[in-house]
N, C-alpha and C positions, 0 to 999 in steps of 0.2 A: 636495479641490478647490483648485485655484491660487488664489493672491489677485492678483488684475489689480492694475496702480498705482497706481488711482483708492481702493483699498479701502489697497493698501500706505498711501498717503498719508494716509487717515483714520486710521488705527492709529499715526500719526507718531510717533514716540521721538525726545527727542533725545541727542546727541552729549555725551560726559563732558568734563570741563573741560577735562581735557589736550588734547583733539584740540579745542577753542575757543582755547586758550591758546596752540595749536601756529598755528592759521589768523591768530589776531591778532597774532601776532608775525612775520609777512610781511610784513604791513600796514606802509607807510610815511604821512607827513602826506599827500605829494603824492598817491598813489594814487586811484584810480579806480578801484572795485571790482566787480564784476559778482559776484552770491552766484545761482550756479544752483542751484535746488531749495530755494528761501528759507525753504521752510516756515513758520512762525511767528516769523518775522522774528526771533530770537531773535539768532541771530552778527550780524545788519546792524545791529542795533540797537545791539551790542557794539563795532562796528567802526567806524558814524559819527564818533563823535568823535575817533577817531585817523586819519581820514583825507580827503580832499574832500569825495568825493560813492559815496556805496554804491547800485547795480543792486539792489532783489531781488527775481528775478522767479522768481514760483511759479505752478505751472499750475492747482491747488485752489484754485477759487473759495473752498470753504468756508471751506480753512484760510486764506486772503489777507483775507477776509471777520472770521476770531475772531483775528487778528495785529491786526488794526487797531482792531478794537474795544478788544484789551487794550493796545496800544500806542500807539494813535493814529498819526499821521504823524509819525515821528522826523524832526529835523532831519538835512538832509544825505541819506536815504535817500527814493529814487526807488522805489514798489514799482507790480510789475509782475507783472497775474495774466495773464500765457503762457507756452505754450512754449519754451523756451531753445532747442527743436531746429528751433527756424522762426520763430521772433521777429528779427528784424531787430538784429542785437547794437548797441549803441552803438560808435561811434569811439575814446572816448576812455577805454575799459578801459585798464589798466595790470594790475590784476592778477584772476585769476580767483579763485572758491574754488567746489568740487565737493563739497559732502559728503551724498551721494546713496545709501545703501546698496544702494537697488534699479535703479542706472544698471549699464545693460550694456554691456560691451568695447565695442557697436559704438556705442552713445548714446554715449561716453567719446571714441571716435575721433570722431565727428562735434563734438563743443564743442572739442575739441584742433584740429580742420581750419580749423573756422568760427571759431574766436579767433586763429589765425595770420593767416586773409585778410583 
């Protein structure tokens, strides 16, 4: 049996340093960061202090739910439990970060359409 997204997203893993290491060194002071697929606020958490102000919006209530218990509200990070693919993106992104294993080519095209408009 398939595992729908809702179940992908409870089984969350995260991402090895290098590919953290890689996303925060795009990162500039001035940035505006939007982190789709936030997960456990884990890189937003990483990224606030090098930059304005960090998006991270996850659509797992749960997981937005046990981010915040263990993190509380990081300075500088806005989190936001919706959809990235129908949430109203903010203005004043600068940069994106996608690191989503289970987003598909056409999820990918729709955040690449909707972050140019």
């Amino acid at each position: 049996m398939a595992l729908n997204s809702i179940d992908w997203e409870d089984r969350w893993v995260s991402y090895d340093e290098e590919t953290y290491r890689f996303a925060l060194e795009m990162a500039h002071p001035e940035d505006v960061v939007i982190d789709i697929g936030a997960g456990d606020l884990r890189l937003a958490v990483r990224m606030a202090p090098r930059v304005r102000r960090v998006y991270a919006v996850e659509r797992n209530r749960t997981i937005v739910q046990q981010a915040i218990a263990w993190h509380g509200y990081p300075d500088k990070v806005v989190v936001v439990c919706a959809d990235a693919l129908t949430w109203p993106l903010p203005r004043d992104v600068t940069l994106a970060i996608l690191l989503m294993r289970h987003c598909t080519r056409d999820h990918f095209a729709t955040y690449v359409r909707r972050l140019r408009d």
